[in-house]
mmCIF entry with sequence, helices, sheets and N, C-alpha, C, O atoms, coordinates in Angstrom:
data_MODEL
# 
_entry.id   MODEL 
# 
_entity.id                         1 
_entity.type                       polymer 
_entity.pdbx_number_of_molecules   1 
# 
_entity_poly.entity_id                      1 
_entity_poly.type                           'polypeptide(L)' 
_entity_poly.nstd_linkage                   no 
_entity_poly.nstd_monomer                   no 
_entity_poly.pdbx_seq_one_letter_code       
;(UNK)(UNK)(UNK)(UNK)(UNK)(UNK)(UNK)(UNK)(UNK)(UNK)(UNK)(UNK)(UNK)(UNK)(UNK)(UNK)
(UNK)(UNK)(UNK)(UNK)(UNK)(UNK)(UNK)(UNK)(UNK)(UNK)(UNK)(UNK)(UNK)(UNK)(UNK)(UNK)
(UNK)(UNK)(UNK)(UNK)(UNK)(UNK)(UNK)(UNK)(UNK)(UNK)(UNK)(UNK)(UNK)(UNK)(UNK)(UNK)
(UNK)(UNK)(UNK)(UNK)(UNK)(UNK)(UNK)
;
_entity_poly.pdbx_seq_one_letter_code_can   XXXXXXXXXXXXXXXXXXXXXXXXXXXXXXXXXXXXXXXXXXXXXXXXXXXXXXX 
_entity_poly.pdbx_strand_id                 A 
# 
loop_
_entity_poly_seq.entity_id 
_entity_poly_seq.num 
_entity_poly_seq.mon_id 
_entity_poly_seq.hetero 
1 1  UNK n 
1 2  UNK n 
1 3  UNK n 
1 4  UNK n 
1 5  UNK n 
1 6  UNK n 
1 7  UNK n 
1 8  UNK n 
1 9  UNK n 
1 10 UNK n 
1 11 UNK n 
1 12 UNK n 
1 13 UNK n 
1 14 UNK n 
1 15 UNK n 
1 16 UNK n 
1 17 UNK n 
1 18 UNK n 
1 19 UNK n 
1 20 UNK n 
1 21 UNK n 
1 22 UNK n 
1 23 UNK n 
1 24 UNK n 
1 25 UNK n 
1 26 UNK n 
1 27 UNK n 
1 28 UNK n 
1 29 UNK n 
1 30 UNK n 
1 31 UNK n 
1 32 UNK n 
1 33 UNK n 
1 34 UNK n 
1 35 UNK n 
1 36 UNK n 
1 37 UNK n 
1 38 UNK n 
1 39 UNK n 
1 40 UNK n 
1 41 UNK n 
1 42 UNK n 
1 43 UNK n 
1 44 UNK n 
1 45 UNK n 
1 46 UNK n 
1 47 UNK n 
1 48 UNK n 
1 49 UNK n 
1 50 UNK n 
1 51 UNK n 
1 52 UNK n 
1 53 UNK n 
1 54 UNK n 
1 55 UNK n 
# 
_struct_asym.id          A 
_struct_asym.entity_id   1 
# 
loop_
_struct_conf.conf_type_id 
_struct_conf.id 
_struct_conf.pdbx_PDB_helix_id 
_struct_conf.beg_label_comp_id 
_struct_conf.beg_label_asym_id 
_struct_conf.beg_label_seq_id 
_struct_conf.pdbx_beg_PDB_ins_code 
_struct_conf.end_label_comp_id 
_struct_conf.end_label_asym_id 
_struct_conf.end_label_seq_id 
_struct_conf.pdbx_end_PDB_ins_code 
_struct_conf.beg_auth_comp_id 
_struct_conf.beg_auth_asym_id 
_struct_conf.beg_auth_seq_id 
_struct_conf.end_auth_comp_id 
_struct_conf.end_auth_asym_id 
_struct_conf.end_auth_seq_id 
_struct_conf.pdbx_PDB_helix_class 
_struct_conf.details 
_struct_conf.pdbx_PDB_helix_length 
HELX_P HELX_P1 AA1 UNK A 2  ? UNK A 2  ? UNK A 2  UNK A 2  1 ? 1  
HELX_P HELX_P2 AA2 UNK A 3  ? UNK A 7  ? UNK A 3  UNK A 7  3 ? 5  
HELX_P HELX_P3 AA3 UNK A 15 ? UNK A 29 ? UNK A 15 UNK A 29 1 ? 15 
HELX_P HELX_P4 AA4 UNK A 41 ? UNK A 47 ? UNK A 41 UNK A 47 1 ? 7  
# 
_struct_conf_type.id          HELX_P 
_struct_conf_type.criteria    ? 
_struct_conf_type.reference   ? 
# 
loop_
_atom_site.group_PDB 
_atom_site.id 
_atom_site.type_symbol 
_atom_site.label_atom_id 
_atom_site.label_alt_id 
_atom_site.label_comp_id 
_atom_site.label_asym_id 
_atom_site.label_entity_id 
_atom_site.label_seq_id 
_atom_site.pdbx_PDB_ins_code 
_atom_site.Cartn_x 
_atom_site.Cartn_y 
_atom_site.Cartn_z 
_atom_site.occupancy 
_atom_site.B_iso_or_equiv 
_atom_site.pdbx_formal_charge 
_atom_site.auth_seq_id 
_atom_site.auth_comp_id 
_atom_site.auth_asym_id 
_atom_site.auth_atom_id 
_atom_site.pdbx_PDB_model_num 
ATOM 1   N N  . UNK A 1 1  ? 114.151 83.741  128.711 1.00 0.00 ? 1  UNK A N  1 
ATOM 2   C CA . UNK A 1 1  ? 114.876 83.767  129.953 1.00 0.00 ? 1  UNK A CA 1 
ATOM 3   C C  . UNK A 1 1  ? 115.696 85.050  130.044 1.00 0.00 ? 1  UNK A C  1 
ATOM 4   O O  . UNK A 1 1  ? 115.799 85.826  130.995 1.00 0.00 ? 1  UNK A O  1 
ATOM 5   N N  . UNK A 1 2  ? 116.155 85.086  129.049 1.00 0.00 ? 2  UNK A N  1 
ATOM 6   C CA . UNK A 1 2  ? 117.002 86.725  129.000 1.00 0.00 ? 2  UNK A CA 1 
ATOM 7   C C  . UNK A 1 2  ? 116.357 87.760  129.594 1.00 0.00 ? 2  UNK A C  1 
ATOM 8   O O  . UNK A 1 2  ? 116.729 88.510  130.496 1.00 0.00 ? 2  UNK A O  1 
ATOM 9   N N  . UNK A 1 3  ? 115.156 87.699  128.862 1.00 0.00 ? 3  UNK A N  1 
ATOM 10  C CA . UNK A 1 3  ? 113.833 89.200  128.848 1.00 0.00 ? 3  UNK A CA 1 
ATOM 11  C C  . UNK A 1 3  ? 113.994 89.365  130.393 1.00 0.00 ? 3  UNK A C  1 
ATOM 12  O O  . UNK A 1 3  ? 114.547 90.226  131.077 1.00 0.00 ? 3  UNK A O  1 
ATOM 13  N N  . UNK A 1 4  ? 113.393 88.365  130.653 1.00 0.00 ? 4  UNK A N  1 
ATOM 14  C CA . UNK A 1 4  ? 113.518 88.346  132.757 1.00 0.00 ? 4  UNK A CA 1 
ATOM 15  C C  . UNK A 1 4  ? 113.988 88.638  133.455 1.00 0.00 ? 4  UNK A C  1 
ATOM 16  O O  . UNK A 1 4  ? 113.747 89.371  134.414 1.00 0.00 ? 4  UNK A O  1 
ATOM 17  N N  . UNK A 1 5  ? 115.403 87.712  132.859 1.00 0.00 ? 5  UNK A N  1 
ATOM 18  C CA . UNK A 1 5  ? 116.672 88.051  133.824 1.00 0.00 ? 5  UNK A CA 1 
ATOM 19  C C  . UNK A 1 5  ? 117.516 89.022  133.871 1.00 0.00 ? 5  UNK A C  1 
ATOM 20  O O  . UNK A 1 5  ? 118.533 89.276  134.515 1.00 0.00 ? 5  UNK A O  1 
ATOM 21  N N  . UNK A 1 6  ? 116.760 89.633  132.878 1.00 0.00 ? 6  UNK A N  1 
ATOM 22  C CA . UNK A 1 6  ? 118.649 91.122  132.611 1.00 0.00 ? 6  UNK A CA 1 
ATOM 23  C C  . UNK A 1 6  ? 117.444 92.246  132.119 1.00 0.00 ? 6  UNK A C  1 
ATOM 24  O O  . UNK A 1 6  ? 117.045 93.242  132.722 1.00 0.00 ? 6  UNK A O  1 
ATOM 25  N N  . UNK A 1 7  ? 117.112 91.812  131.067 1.00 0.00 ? 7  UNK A N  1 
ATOM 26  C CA . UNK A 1 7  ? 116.465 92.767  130.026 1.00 0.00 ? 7  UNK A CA 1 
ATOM 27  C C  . UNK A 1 7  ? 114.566 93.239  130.368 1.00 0.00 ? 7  UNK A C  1 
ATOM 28  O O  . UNK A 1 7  ? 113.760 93.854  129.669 1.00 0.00 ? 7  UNK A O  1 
ATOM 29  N N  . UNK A 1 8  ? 114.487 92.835  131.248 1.00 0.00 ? 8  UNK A N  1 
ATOM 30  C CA . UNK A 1 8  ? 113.709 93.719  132.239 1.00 0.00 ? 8  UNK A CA 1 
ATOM 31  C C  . UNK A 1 8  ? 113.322 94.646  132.873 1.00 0.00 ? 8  UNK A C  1 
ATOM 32  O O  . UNK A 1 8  ? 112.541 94.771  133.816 1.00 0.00 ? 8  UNK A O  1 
ATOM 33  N N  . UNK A 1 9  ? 114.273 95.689  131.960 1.00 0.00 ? 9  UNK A N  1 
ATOM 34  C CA . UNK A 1 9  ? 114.083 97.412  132.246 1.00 0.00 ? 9  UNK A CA 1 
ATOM 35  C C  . UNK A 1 9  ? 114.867 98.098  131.211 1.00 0.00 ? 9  UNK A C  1 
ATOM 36  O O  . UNK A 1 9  ? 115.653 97.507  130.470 1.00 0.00 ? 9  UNK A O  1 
ATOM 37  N N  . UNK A 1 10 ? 114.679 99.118  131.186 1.00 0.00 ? 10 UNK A N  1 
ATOM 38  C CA . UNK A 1 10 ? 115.196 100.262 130.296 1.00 0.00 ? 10 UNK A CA 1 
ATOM 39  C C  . UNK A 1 10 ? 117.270 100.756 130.303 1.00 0.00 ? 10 UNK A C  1 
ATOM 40  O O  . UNK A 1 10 ? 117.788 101.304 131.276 1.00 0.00 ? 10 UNK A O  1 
ATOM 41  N N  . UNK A 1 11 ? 117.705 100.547 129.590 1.00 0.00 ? 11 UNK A N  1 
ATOM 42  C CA . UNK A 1 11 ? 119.066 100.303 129.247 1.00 0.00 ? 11 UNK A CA 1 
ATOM 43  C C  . UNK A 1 11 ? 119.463 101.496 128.562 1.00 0.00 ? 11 UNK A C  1 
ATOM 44  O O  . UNK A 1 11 ? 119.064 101.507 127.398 1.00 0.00 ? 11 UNK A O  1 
ATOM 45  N N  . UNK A 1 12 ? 120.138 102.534 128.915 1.00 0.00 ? 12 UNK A N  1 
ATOM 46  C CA . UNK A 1 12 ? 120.575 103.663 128.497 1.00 0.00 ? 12 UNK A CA 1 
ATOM 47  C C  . UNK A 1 12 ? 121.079 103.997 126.993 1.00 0.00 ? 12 UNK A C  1 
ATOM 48  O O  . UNK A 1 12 ? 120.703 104.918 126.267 1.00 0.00 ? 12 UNK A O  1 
ATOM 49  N N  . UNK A 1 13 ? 122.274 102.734 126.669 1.00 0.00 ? 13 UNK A N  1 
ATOM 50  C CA . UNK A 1 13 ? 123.532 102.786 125.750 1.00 0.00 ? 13 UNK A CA 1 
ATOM 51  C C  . UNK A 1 13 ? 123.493 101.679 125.307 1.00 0.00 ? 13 UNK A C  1 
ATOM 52  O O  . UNK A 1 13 ? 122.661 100.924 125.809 1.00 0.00 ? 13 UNK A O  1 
ATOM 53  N N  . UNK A 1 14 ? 124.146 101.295 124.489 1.00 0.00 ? 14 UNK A N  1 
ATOM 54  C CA . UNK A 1 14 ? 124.604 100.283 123.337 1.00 0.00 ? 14 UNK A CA 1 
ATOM 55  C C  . UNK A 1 14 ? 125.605 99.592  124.206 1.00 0.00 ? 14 UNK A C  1 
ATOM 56  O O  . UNK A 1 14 ? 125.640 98.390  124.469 1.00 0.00 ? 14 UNK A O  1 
ATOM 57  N N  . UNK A 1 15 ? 126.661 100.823 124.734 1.00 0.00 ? 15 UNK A N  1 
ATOM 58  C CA . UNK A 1 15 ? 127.477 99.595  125.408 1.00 0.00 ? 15 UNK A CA 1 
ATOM 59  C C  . UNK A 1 15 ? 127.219 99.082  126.956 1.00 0.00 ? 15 UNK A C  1 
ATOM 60  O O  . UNK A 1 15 ? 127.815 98.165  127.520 1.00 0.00 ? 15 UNK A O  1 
ATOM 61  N N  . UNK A 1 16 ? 126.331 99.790  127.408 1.00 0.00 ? 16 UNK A N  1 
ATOM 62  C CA . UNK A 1 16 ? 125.622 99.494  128.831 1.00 0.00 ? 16 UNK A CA 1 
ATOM 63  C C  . UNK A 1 16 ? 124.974 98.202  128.511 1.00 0.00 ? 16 UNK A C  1 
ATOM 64  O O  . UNK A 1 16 ? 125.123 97.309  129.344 1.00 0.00 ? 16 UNK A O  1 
ATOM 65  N N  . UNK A 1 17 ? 124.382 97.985  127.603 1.00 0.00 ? 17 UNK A N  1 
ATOM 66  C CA . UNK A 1 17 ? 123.592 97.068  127.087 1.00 0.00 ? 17 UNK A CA 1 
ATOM 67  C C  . UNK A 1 17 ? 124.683 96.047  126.793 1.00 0.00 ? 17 UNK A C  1 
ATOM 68  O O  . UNK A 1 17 ? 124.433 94.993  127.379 1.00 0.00 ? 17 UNK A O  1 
ATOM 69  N N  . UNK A 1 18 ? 125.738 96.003  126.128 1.00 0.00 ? 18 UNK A N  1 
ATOM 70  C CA . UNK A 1 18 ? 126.566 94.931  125.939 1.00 0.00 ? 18 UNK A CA 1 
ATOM 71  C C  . UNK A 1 18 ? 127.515 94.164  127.479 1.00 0.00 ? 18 UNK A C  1 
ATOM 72  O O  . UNK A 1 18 ? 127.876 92.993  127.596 1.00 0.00 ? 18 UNK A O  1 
ATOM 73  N N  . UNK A 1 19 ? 127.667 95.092  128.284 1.00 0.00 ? 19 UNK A N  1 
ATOM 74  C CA . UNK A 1 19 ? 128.003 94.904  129.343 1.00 0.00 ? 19 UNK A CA 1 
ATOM 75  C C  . UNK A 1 19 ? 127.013 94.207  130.169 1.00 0.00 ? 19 UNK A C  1 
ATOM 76  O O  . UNK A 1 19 ? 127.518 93.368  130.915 1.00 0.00 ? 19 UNK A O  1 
ATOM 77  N N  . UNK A 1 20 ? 125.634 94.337  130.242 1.00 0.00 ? 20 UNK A N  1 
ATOM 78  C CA . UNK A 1 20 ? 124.874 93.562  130.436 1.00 0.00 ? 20 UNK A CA 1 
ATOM 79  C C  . UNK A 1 20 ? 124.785 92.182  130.580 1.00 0.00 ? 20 UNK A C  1 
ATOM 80  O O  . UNK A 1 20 ? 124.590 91.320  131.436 1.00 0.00 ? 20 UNK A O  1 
ATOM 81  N N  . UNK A 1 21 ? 125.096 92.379  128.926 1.00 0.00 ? 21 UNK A N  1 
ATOM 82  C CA . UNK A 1 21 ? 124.946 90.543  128.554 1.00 0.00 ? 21 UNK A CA 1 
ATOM 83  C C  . UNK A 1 21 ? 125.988 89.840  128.377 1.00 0.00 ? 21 UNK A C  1 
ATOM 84  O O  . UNK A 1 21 ? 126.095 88.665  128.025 1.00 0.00 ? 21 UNK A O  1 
ATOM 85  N N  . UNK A 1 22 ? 126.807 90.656  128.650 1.00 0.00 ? 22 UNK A N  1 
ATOM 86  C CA . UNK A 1 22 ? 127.680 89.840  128.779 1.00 0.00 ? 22 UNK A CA 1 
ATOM 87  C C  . UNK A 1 22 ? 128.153 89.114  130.094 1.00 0.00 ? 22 UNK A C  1 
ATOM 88  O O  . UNK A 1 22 ? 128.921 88.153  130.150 1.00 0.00 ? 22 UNK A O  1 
ATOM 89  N N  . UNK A 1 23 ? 127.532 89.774  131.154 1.00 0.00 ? 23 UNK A N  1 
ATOM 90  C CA . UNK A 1 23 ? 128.082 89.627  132.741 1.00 0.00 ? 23 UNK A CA 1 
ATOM 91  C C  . UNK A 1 23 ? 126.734 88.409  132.627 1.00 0.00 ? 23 UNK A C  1 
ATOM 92  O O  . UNK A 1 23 ? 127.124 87.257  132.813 1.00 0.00 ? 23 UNK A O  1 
ATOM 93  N N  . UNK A 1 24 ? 125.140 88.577  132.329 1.00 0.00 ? 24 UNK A N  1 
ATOM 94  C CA . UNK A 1 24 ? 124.327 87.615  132.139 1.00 0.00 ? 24 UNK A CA 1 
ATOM 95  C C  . UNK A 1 24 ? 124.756 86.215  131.528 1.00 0.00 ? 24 UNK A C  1 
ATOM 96  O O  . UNK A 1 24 ? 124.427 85.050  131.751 1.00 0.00 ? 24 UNK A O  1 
ATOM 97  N N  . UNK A 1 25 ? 125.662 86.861  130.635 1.00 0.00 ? 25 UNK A N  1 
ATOM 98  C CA . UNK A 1 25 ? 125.974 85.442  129.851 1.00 0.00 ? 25 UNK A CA 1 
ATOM 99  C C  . UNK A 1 25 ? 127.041 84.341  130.677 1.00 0.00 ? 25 UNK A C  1 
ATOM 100 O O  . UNK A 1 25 ? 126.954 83.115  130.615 1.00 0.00 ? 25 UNK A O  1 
ATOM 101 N N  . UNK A 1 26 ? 127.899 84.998  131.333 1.00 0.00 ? 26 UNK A N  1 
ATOM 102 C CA . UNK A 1 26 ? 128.715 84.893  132.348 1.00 0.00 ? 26 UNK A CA 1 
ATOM 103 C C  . UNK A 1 26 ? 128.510 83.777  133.280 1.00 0.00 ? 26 UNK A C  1 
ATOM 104 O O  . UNK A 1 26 ? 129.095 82.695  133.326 1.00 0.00 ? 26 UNK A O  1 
ATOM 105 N N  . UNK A 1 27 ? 127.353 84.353  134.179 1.00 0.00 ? 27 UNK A N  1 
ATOM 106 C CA . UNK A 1 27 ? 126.593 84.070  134.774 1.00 0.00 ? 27 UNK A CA 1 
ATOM 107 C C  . UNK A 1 27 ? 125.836 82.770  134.438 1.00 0.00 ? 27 UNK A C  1 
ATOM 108 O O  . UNK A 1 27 ? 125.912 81.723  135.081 1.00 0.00 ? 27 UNK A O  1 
ATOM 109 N N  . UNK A 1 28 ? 125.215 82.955  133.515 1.00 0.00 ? 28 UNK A N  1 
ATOM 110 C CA . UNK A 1 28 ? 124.659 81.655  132.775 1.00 0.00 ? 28 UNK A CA 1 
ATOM 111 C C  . UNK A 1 28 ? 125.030 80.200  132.204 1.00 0.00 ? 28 UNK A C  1 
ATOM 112 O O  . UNK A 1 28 ? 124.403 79.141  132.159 1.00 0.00 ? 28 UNK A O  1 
ATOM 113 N N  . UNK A 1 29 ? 126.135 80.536  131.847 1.00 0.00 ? 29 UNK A N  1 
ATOM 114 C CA . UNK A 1 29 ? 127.213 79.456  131.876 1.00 0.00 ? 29 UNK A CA 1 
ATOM 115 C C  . UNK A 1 29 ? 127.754 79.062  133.062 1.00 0.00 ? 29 UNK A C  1 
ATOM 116 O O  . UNK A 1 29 ? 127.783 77.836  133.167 1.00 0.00 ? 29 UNK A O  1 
ATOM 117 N N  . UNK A 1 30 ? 128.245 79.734  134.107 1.00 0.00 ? 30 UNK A N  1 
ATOM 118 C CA . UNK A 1 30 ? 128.842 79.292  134.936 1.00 0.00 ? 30 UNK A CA 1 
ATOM 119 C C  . UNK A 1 30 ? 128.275 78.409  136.005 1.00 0.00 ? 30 UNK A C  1 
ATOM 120 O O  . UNK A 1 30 ? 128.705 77.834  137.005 1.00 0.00 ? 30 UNK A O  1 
ATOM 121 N N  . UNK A 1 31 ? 127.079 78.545  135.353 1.00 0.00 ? 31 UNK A N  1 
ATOM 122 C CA . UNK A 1 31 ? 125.771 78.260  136.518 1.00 0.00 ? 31 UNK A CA 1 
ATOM 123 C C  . UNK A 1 31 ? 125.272 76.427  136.174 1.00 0.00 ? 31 UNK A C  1 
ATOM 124 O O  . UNK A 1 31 ? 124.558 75.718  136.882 1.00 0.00 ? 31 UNK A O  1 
ATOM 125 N N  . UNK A 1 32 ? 126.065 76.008  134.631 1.00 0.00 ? 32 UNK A N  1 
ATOM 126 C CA . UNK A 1 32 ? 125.576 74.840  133.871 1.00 0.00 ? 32 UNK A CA 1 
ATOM 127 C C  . UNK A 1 32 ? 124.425 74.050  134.345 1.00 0.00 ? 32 UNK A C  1 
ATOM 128 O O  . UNK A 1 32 ? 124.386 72.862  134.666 1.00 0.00 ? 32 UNK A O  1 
ATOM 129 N N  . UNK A 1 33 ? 123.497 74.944  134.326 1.00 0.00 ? 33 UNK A N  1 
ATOM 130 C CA . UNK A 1 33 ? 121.907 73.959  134.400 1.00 0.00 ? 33 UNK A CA 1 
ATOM 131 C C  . UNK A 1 33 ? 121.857 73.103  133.558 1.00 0.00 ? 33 UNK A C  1 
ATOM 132 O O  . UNK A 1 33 ? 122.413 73.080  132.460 1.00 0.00 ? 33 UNK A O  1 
ATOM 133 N N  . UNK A 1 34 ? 121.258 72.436  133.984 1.00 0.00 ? 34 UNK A N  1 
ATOM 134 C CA . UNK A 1 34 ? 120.736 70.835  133.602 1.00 0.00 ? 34 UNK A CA 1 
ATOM 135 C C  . UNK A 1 34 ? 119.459 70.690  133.194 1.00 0.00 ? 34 UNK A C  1 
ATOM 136 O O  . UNK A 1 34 ? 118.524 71.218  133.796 1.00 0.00 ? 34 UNK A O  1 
ATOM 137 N N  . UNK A 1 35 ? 119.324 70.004  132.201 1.00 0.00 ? 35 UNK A N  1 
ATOM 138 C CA . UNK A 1 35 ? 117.942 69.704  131.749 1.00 0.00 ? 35 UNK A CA 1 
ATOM 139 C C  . UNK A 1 35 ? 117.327 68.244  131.673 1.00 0.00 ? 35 UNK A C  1 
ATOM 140 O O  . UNK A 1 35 ? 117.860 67.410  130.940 1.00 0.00 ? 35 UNK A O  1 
ATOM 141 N N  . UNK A 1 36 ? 116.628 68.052  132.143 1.00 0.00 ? 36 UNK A N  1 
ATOM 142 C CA . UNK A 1 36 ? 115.972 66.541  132.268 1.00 0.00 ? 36 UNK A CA 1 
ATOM 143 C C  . UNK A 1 36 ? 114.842 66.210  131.061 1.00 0.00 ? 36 UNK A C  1 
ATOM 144 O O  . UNK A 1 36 ? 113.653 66.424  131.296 1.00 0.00 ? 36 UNK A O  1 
ATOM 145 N N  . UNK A 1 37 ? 115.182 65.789  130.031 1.00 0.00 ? 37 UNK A N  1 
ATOM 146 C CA . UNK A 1 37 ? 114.447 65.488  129.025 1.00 0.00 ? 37 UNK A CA 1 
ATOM 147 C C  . UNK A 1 37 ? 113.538 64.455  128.975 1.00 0.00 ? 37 UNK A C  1 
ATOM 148 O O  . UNK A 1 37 ? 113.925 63.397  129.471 1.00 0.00 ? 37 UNK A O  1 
ATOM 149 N N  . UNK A 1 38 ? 112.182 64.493  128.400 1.00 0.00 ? 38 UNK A N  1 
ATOM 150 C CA . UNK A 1 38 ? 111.155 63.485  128.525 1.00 0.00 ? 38 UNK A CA 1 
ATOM 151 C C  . UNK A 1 38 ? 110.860 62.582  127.791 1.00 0.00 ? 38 UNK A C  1 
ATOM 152 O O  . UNK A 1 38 ? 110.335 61.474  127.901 1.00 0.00 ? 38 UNK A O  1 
ATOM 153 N N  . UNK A 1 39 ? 111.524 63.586  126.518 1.00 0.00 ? 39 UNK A N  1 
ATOM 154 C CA . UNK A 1 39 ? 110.831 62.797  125.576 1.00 0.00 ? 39 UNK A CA 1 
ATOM 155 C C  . UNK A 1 39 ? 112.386 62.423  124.685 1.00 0.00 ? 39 UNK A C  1 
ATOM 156 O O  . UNK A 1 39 ? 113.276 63.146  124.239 1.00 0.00 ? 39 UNK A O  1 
ATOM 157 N N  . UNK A 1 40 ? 112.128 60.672  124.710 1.00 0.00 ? 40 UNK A N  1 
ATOM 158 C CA . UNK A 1 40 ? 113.655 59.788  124.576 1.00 0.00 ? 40 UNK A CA 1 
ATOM 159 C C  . UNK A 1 40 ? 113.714 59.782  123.366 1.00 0.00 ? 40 UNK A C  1 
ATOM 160 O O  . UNK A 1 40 ? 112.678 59.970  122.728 1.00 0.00 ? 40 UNK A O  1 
ATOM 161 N N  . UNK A 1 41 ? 114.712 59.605  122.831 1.00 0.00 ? 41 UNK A N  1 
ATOM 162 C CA . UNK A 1 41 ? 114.999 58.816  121.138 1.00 0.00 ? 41 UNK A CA 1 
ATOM 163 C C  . UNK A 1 41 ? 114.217 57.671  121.054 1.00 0.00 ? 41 UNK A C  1 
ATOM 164 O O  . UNK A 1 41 ? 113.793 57.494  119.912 1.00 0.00 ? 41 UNK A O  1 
ATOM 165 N N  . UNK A 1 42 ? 113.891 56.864  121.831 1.00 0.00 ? 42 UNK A N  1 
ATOM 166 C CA . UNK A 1 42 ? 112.948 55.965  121.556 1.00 0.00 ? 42 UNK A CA 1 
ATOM 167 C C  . UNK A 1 42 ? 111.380 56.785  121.200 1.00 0.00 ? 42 UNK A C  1 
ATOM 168 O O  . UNK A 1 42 ? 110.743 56.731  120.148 1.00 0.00 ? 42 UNK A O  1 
ATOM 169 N N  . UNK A 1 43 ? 111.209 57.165  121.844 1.00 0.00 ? 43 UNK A N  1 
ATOM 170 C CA . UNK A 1 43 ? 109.807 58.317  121.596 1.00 0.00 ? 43 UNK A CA 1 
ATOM 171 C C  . UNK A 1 43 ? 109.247 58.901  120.193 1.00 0.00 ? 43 UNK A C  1 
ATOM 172 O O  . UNK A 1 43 ? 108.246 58.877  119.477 1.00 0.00 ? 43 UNK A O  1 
ATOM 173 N N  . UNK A 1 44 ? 111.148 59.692  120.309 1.00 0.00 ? 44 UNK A N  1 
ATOM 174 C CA . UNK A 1 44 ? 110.704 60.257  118.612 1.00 0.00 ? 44 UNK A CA 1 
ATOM 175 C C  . UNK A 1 44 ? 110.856 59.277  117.872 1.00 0.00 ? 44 UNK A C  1 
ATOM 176 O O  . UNK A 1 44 ? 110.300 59.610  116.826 1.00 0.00 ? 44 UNK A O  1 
ATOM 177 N N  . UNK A 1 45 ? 111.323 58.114  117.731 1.00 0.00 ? 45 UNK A N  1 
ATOM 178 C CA . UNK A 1 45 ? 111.910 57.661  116.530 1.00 0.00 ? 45 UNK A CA 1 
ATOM 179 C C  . UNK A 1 45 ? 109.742 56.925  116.630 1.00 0.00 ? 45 UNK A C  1 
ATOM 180 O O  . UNK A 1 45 ? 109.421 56.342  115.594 1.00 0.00 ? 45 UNK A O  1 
ATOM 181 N N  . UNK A 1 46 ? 109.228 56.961  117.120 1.00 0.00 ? 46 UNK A N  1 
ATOM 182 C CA . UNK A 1 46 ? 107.893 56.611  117.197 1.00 0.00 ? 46 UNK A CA 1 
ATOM 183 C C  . UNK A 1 46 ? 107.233 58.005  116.221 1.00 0.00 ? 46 UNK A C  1 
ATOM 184 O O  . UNK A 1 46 ? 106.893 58.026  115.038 1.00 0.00 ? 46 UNK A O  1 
ATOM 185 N N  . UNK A 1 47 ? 107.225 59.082  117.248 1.00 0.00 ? 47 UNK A N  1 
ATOM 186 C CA . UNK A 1 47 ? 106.171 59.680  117.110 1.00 0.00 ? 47 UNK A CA 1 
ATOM 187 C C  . UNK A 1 47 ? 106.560 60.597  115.410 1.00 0.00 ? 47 UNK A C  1 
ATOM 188 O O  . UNK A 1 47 ? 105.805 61.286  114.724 1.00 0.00 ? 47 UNK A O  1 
ATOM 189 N N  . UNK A 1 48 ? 107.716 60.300  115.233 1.00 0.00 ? 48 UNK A N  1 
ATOM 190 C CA . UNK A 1 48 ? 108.423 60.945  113.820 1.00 0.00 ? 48 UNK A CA 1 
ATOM 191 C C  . UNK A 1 48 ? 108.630 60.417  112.830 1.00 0.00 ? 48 UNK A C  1 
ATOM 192 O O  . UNK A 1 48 ? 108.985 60.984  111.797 1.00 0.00 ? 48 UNK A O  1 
ATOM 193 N N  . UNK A 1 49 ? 108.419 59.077  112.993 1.00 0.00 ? 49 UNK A N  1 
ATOM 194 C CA . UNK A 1 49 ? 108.819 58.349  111.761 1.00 0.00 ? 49 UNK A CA 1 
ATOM 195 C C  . UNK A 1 49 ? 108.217 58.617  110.703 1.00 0.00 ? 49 UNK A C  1 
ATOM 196 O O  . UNK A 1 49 ? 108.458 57.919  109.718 1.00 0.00 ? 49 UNK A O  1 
ATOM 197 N N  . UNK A 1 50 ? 107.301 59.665  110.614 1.00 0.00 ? 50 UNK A N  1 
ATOM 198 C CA . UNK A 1 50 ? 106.794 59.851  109.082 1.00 0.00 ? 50 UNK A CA 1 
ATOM 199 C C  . UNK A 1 50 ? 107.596 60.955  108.854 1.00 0.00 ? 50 UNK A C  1 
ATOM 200 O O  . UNK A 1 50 ? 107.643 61.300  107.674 1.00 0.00 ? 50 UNK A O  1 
ATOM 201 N N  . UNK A 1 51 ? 108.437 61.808  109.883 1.00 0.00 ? 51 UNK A N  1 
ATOM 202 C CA . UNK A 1 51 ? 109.437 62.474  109.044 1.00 0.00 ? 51 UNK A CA 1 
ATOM 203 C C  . UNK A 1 51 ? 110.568 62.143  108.693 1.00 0.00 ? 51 UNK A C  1 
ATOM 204 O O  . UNK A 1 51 ? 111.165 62.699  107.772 1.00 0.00 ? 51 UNK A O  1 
ATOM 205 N N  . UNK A 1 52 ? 111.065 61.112  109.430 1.00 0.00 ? 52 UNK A N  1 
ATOM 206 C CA . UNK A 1 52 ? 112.414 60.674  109.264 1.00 0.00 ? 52 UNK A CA 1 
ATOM 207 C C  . UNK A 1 52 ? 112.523 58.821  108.918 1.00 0.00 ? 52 UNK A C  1 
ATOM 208 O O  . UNK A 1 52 ? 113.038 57.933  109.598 1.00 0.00 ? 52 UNK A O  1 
ATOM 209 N N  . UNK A 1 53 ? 111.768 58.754  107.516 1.00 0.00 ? 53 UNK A N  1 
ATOM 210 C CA . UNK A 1 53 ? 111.124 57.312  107.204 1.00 0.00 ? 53 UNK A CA 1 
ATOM 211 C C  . UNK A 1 53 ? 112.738 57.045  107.407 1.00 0.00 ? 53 UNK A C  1 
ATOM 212 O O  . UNK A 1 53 ? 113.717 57.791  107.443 1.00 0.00 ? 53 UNK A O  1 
ATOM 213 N N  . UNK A 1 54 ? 112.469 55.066  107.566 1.00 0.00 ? 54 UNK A N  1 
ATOM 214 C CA . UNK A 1 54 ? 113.978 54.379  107.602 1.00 0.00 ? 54 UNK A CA 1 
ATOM 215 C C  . UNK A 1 54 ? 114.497 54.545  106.125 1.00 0.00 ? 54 UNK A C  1 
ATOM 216 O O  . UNK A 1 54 ? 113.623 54.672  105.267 1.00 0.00 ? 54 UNK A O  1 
ATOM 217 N N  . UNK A 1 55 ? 115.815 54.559  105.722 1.00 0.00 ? 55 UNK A N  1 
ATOM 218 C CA . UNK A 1 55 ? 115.733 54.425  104.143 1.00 0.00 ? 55 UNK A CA 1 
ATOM 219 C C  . UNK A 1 55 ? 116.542 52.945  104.203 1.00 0.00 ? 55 UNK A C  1 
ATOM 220 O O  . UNK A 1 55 ? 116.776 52.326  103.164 1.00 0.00 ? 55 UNK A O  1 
# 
């Protein structure tokens, strides 16, 4: 998501570059997307249980 959103062209300086990401990062937080997850704790505790046997 970074590559895309900011880092998608050629950046002069070290601190041009930090100024960057930091206003991106900014941005990114302030923005608190949400994620809708599919796959439940009920799911994994299925599809994982050979990694995470009961003890």
């Amino acid at each position: 998501m970074l590559t895309r959103q900011c880092l998608d062209r050629r950046i002069e300086d070290l601190e041009s570059l930090g100024a960057e990401l930091a206003a991106w990062q900014r941005q990114t937080n302030a923005d608190q997307r949400q994620v809708q997850w599919h796959f439940t704790t009920d799911d994994a505790r299925i599809k994982l249980r050979h990694l995470f046997p009961n003890t």
